[in-house]
C-alpha positions in Angstrom: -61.2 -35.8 -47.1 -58.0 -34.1 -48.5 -55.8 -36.4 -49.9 -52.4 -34.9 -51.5 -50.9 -36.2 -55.0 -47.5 -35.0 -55.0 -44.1 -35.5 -57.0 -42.2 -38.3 -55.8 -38.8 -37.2 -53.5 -35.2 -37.4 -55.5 -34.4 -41.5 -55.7 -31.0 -41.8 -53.9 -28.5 -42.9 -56.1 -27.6 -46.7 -56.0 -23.9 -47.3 -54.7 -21.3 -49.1 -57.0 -20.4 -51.1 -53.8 -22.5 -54.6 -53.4 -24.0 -54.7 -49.9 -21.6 -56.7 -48.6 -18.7 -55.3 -49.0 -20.0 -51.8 -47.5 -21.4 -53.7 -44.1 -18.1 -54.1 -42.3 -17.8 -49.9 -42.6 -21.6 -49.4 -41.9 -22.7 -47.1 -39.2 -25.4 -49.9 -38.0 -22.6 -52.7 -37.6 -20.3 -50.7 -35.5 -23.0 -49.2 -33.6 -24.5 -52.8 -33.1 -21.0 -53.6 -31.9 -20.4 -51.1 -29.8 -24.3 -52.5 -28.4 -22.4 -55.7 -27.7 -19.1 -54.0 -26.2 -21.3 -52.1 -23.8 -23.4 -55.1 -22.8 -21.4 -57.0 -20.4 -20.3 -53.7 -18.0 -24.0 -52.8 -17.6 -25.2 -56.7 -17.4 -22.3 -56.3 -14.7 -23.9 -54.0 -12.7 -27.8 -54.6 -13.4 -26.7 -58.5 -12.4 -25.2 -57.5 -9.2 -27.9 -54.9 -8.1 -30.4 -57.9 -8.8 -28.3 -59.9 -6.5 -28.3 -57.5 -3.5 -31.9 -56.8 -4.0 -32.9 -59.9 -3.6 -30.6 -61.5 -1.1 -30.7 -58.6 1.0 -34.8 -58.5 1.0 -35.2 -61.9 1.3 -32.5 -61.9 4.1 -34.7 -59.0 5.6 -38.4 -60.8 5.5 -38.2 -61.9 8.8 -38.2 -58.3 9.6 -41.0 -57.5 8.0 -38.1 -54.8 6.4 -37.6 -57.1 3.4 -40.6 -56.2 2.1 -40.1 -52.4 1.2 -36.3 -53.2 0.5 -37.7 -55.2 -2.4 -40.2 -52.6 -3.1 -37.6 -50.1 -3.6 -34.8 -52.9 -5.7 -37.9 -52.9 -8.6 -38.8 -49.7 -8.6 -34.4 -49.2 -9.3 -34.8 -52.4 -11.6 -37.4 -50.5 -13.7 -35.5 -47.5 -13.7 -32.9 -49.8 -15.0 -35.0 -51.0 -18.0 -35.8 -47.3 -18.8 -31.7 -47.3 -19.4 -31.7 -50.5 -21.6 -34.9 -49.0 -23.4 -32.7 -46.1 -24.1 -29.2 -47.8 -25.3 -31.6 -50.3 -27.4 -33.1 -47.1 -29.2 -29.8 -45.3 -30.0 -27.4 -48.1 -30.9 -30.1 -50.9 -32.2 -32.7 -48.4 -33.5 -35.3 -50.8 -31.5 -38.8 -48.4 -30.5 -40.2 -50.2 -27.3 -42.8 -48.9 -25.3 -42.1 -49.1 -21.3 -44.6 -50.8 -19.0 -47.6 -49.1 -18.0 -47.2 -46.5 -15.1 -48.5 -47.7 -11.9 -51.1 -46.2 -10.7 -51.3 -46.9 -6.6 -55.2 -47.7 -5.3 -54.3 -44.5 -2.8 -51.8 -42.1 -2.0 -48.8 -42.9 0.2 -45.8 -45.1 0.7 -47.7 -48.2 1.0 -49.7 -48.0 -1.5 -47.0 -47.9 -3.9 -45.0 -50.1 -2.5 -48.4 -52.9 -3.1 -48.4 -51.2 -6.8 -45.0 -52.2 -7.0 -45.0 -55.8 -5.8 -48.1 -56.7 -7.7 -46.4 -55.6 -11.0 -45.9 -58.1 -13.4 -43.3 -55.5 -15.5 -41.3 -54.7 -12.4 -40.6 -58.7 -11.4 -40.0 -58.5 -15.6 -37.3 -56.0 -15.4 -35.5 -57.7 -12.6 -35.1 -61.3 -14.5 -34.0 -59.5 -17.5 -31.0 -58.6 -15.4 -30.7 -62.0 -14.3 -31.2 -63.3 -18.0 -29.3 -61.0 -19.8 -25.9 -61.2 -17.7 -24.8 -64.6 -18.8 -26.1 -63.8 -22.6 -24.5 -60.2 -22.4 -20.9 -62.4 -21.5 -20.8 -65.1 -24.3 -22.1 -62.5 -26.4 -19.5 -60.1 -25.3 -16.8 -62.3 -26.2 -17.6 -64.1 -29.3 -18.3 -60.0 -31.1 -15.1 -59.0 -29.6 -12.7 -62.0 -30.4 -14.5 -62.4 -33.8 -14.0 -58.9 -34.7 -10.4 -58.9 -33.3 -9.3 -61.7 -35.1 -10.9 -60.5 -38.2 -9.4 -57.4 -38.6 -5.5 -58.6 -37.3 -5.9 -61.4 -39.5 -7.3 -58.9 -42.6 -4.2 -56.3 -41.8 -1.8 -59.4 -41.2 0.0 -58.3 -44.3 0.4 -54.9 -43.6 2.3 -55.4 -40.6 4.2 -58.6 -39.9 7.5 -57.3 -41.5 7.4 -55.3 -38.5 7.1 -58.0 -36.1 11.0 -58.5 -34.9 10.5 -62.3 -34.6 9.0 -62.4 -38.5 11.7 -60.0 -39.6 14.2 -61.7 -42.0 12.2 -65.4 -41.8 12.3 -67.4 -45.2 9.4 -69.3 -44.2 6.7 -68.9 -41.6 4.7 -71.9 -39.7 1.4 -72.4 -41.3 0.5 -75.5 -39.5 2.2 -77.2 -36.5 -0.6 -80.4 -35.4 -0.7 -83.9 -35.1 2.6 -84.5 -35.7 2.7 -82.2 -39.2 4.2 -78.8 -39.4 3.2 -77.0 -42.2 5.8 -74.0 -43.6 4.8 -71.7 -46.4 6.8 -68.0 -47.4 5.5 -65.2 -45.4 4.0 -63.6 -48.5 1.8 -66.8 -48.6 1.1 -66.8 -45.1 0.1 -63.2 -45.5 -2.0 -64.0 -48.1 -3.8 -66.9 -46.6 -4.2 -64.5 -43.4 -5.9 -61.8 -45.3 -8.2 -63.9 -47.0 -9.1 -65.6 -43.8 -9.3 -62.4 -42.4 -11.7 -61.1 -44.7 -14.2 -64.1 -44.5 -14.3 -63.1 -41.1 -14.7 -58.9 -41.6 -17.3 -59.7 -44.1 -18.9 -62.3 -42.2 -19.1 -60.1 -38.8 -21.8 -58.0 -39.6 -23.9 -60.9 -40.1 -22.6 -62.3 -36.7 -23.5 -58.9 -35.0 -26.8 -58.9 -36.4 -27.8 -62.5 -35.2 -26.2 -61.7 -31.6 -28.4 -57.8 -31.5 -31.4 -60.5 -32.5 -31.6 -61.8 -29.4 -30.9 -58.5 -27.3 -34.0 -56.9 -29.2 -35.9 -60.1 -28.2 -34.8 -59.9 -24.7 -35.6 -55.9 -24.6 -39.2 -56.4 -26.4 -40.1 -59.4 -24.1 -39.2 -58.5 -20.4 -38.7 -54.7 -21.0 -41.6 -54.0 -22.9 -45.4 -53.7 -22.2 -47.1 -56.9 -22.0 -49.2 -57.8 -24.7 -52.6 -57.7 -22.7 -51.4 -53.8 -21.8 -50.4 -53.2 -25.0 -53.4 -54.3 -26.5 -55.8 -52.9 -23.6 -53.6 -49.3 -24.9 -54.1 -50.1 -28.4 -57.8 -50.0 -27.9 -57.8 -47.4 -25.8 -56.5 -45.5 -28.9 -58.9 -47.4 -31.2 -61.5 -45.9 -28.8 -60.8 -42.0 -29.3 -59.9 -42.5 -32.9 -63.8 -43.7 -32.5 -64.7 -40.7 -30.7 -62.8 -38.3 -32.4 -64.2 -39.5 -35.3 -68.1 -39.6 -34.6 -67.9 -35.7 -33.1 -66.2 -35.0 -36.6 -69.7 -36.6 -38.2 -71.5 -34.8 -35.5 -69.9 -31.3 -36.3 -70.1 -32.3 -39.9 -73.8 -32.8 -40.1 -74.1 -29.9 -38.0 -73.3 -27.3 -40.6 -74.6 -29.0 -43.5 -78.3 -28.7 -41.7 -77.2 -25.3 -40.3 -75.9 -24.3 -43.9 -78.0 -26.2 -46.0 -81.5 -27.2 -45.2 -82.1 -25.4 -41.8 -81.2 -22.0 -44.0 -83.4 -22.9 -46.9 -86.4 -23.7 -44.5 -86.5 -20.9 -42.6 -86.3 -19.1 -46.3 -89.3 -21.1 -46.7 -91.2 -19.6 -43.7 -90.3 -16.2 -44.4 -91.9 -16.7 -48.2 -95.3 -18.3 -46.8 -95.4 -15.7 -45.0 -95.1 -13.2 -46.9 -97.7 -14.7 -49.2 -100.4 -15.1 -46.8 -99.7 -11.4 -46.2 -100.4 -10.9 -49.6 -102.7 -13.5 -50.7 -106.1 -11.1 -50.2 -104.8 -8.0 -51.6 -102.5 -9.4 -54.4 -103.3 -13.0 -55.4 -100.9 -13.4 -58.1 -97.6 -12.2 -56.1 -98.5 -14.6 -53.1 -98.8 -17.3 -56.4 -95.5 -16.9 -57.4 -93.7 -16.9 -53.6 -95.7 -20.1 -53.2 -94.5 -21.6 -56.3 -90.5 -20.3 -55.4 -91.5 -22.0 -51.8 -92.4 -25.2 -53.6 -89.0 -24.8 -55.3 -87.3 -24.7 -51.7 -89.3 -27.8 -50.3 -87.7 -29.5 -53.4 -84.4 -28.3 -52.9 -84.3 -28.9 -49.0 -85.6 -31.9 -49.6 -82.9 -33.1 -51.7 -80.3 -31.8 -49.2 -82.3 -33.7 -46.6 -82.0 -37.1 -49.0 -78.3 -36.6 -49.3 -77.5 -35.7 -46.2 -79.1 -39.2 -44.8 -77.4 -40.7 -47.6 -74.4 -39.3 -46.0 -75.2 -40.8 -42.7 -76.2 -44.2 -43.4 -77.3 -44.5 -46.9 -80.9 -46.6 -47.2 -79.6 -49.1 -50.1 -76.9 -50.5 -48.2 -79.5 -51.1 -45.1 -82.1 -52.6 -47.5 -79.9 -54.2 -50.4 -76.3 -54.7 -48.9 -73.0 -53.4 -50.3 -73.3 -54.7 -54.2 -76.3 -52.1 -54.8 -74.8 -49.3 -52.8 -71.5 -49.2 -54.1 -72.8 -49.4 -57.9 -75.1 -46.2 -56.7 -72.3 -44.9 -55.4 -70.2 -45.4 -58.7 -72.7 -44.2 -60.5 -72.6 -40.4 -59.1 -68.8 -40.4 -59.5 -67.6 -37.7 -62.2 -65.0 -40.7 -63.2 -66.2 -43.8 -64.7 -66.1 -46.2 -62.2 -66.3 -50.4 -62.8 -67.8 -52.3 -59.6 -67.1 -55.7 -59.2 -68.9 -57.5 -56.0 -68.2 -60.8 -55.1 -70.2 -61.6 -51.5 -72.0 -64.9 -50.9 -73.3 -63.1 -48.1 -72.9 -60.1 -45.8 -70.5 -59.1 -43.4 -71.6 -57.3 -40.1 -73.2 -54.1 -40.5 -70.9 -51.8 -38.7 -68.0 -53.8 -41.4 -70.5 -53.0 -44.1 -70.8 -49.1 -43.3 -67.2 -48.7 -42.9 -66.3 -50.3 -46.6 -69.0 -48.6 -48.3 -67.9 -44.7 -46.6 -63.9 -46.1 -47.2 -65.1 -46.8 -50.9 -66.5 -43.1 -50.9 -63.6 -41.5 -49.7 -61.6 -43.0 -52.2 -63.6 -42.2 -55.4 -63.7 -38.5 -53.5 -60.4 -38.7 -54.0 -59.9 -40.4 -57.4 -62.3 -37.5 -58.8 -60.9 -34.4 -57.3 -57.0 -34.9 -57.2 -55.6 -38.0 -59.2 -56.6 -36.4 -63.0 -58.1 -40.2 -63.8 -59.5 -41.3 -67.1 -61.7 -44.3 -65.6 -61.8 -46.4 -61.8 -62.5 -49.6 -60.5 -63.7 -50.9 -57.1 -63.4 -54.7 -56.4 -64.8 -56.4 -53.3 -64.4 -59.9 -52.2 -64.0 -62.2 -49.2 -61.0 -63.4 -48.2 -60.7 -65.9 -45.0 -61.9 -64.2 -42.5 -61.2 -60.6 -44.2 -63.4 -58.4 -46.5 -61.5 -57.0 -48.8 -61.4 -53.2 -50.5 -60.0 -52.4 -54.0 -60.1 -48.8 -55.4 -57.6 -48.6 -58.5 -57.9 -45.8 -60.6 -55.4 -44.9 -64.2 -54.6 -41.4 -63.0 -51.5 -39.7 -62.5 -50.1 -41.2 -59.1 -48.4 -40.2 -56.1 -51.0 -40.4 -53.4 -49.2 -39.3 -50.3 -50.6 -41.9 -47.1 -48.4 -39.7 -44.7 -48.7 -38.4 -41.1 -51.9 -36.1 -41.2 -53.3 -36.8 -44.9 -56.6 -38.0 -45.5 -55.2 -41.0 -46.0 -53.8 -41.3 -42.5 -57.3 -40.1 -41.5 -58.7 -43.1 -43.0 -55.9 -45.2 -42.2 -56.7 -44.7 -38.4 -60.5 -45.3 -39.3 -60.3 -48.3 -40.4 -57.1 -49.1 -37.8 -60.1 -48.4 -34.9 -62.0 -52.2 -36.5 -58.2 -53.7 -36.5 -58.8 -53.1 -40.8 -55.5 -51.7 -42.9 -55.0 -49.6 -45.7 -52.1 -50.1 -48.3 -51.3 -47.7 -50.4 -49.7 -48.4 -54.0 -49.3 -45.4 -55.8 -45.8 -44.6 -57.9 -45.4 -41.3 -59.1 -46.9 -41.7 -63.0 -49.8 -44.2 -61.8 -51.6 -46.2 -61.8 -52.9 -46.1 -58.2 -54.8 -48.9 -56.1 -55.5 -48.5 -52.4 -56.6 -51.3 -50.8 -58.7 -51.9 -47.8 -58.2 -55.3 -45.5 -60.8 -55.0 -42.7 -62.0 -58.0 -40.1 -65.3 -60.2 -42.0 -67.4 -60.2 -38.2 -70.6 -61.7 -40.1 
């Protein structure tokens, strides 16, 4: 496995400007905004198409014709969601899958219009219109009048001299309830305005982000994949990863037998050959080709040995993953300190997929990090075996999109393990593996 150690990209340099004070002006707070601004005209219209639909196809049951008039209202209502899938994505930055497709027992209009009514995510998509019209209005009003207020209030200074009924006042009304009236100067109402004002700027982004909260909720739960879909998808996934990754072995062990001991052996023929050709007329010549043949059989032996080690090493079987790792360690170019800590043993498939991740790794640590010395720790935790490989060397291991990392990443992903990556640029590194106990 290929692993790239590579320079760290430029750090971005930190702003002068606390957090705070910058949100107000942020791209992500007016675009959350504008989420909120745009909510109530398209709850409008998704609440009053989800009206018709259903009043007019339960009003047409009796008919018989209510039937594919509601048909038709889901398969709009899901066309619907696609939208709010779409606005959630550009304004809230919010990645949700859509439902499954359907997928009609047989062709024709019937058919789908079954598929339709038996879909959990179209009756979904029709109460999020419902759900989200009532939400979408108090929403709606509170961003708007909040961030109104806010900003008038903040800029109150600004203007009011050019207010016709301020202009020339001594004193302005502060207060005017329960009987007391409160007047203060307008340059200390215009203070007290603009620092009101500003509470409320500053607090708005906050406000903005609670409000989108719920609208990501909303999206996620009703316009989203179910969880039993997503899941049956996420091991459909785990399943080629599977695949994709035993024919990799296959094709793998393929050419090493092709290139390695498959060569050497028929090498080996050729020589006996030869030397039983030559065994009556010149002894010593047919000695000497069956003492280089005896070197062969040694050497595809060996290749033999390593190349079941390869596949399932025997220690691991026979001993468990204490023995095999510290055999493992010990054929590493790069010191390597093992630390076991099992009271017993996990599954076996768990077991063959930490020891090869463990390999992998120290692959790695000897052929790209540059490192003096390695450890590997294992332990239980809870219901999780756990993978340590930490090495001194010079840092930088790159777990991105089509690295070996990813590669193993997805390997262990396939058992529902993880793989977390700590590796600064300058070292040290440490990669640890979390995968599922199943003893």
């Amino acid at each position: 496995m290929d692993t790239a150690y590579c320079a760290p990209p430029p750090q971005a340099p930190g702003h002068r400007v606390p957090a705070g004070l910058r949100a107000p002006f942020s791209g992500r707070t007016w675009r959350e905004f504008l989420h909120l601004c745009l909510s109530l005209p398209v709850a409008c219209l998704m609440f009053a198409y989800a009206v018709a639909v259903v009043s007019t196809g339960a009003g047409l049951l009796i008919t018989f014709l209510g039937i594919p008039v509601l048909a038709a209202g889901l398969a709009g209502a899901r066309g619907l969601g696609a939208l709010e899938r779409a606005r959630a994505r550009a304004l809230l930055g919010l990645e949700v899958a859509g439902p499954r497709p359907l997928r009609p027992a047989r062709p024709g209009p019937m058919a789908w219009t079954v598929a339709l009514l038996r879909s959990g995510a179209s009756w979904r998509h029709l109460l999020y219109a419902f759900v989200h019209f009532p939400w979408a209005l108090g929403a709606f009003v509170l961003a708007v009048t909040w961030w109104a207020v806010g900003w008038a209030l903040l800029s109150f200074p600004l203007w009011y001299r050019l207010v016709p009924g301020y202009a020339g006042l001594p004193r302005l009304q502060l207060w005017g309830g329960g009987g007391t009236v409160v007047y203060v100067s307008p340059g200390v109402a215009a203070g007290i305005s603009g620092a009101v004002g500003l509470l409320l700027v500053l607090a708005g982004p906050w406000l903005f982000r609670g409000l989108t909260q719920v609208d990501r909720l909303l999206v996620r739960g009703l316009l989203g994949a179910s969880p039993l879909a997503a899941r049956v998808s996420e091991l459909e996934s785990d399943r080629g990863v599977l695949a994709d990754t035993a024919a990799a072995d296959l094709r793998r062990i393929e050419r090493q037998l092709h290139d390695g001991a498959q060569a050497r052996l028929a090498a080996l023929a050729l020589d006996l050959g030869l030397a039983k050709e030559k065994l009556a007329e010149d002894p010593d010549a047919a000695a000497r080709l069956v003492d280089a043949a005896h070197g062969e059989v040694k050497t595809a032996l060996q290749e033999l040995r390593d190349l079941a080690r390869g596949i399932h090493p025997a220690i691991l079987t026979d001993r468990g993953l204490g023995p095999a790792l510290s055999a493992l360690a010990a054929r590493c170019p790069v010191p390597v300190a093992v630390q076991v800590d099992l009271a017993e043993r996990p599954a076996a498939a768990i077991e063959g997929i930490a020891y090869f991740t463990v390999s992998e790794l120290l692959r790695n640590v000897a052929g790209h990090s540059g490192a003096r010395r390695a450890a590997v720790d294992v332990w239980r935790s809870g219901g999780q075996l756990m993978v340590l490989v930490a090495d001194d060397g010079h840092g930088g291991a790159d777990p991105g999109e089509g690295g070996g990392l990813a590669g193993l990443a997805a390997r262990l992903g396939s058992v529902d393990g993880v793989l977390v990556v700590d590796s600064p640029p300058g070292g040290p590194t440490a990669v640890t593996a979390e995968l599922p106990w199943r003893g």
